[in-house]
C-alpha positions in Angstrom: 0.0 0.0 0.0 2.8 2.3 0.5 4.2 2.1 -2.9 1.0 2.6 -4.0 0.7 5.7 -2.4 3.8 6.9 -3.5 3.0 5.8 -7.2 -0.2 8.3 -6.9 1.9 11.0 -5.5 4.0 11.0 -8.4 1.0 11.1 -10.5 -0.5 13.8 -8.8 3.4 16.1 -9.4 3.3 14.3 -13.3 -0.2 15.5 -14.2 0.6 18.8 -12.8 3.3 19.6 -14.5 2.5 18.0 -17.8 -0.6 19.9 -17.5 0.6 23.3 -17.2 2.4 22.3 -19.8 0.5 21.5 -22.2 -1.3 24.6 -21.8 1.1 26.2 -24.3 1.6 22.5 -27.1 -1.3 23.8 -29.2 0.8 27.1 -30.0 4.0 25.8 -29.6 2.7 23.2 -32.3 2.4 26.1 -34.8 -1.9 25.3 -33.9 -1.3 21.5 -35.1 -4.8 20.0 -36.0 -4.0 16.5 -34.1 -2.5 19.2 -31.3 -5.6 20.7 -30.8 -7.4 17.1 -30.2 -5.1 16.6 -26.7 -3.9 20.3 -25.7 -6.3 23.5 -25.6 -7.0 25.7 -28.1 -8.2 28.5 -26.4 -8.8 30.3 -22.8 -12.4 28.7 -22.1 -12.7 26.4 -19.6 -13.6 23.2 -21.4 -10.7 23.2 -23.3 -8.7 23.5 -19.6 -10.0 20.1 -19.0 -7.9 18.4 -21.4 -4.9 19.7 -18.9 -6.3 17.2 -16.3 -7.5 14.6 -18.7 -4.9 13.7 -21.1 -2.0 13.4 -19.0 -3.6 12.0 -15.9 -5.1 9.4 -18.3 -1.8 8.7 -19.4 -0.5 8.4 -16.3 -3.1 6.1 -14.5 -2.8 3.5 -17.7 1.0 3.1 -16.1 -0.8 2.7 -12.8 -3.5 0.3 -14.2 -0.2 -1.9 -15.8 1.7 -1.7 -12.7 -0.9 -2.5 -10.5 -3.8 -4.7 -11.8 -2.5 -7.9 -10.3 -2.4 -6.3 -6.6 -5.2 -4.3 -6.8 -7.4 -5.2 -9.6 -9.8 -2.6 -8.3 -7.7 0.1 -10.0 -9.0 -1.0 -13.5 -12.7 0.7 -12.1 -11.2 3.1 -10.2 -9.2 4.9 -12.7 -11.8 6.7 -15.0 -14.1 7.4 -11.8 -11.4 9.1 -10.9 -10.1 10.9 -13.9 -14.4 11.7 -14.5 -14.4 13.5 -10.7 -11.5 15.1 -11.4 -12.0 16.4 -15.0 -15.6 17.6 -14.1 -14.2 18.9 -11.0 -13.0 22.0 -13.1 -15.5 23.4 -14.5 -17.3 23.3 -11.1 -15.1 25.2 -9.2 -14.7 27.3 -11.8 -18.5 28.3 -12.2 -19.5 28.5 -9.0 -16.6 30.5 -7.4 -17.2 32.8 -10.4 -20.6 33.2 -9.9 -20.4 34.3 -6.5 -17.4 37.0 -7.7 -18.1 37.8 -11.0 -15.0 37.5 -12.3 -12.3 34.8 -12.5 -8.8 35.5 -11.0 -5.6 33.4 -12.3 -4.3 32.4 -9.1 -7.7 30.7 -8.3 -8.2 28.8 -11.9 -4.5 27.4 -11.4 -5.2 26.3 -7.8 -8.3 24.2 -9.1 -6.1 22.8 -11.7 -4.6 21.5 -9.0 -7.2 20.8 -6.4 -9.1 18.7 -9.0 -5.7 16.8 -10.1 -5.6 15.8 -6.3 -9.3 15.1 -6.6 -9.1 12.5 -8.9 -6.0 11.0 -7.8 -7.7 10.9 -4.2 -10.8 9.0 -6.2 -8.9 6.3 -7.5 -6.8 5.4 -4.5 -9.9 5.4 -2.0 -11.5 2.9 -4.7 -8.7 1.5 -5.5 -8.1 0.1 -1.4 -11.9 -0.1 -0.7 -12.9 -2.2 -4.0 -16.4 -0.8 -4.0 -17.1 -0.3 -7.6 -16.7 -2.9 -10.3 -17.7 -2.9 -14.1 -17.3 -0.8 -17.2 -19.6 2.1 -16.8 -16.5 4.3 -15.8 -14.7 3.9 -18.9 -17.9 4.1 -20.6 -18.0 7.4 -18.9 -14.6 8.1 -19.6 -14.7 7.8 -23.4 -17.6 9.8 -23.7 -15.4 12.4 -21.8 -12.8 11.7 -24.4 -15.2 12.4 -27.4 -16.4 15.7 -26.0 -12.9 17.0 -26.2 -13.0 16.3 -30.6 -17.0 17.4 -31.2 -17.5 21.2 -31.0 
């Protein structure tokens, strides 16, 4: 359980950093088509989702690999988590907005990182207390995914 832990507190530091930066692939791509599938296009919140999404996803299939045999529970775990997390955004975003009436920068980059920890948090309680099973995550998850290409 300890290495575990440690596994998801490295993927809470990865998906931070990989997510801030990918904030800036789209233009560093030159505005790359295939780019703008995985990294945001613009300012609006949706497309700051995919900072959470993609490389937390990427992440937690190492996690799923590494760990399946001890924990089988992960395999359920993981897109619950990455969901929470990714839908966590927007969330914070509207309602603390709502109440101000504006958005500050300091605030949208701590909920980056709230919902990061959010979603890694998800997955390891599930992960140790085995109390979801079945596909409807990833069904979940892929629908997620999809969003990100259909405007």
């Amino acid at each position: 359980m300890k290495v575990l832990k440690r596994d998801i507190g490295i993927g809470i530091v990865f998906s931070v950093i990989a997510g801030t930066l990918a904030h800036f692939v789209y233009e560093w791509s030159g505005e790359n088509p295939i780019a703008a599938i995985f990294f945001p296009v613009d300012e609006s919140v949706w497309e700051h989702v995919k900072l959470l999404f993609f490389p937390t996803l990427f992440y937690c299939l190492f996690l799923i690999k590494k760990w399946k045999g001890a924990y089988p529970c992960i395999i359920p775990s993981v897109p619950i988590g990455i969901v929470t997390g990714s839908l966590s955004i927007p969330a914070f975003f509207y309602f603390y907005t709502a109440i101000s009436g504006t958005h500050f920068l300091v605030l949208d980059i701590l909920i980056f990182i709230v919902s990061v920890v959010i979603c890694f948090f998800v997955i390891y309680k599930l992960t140790l207390s085995c109390r979801i099973s079945g596909n409807a995550g990833w069904v979940l998850l892929a629908a997620l995914g999809v969003s990100f290409w259909v405007k």
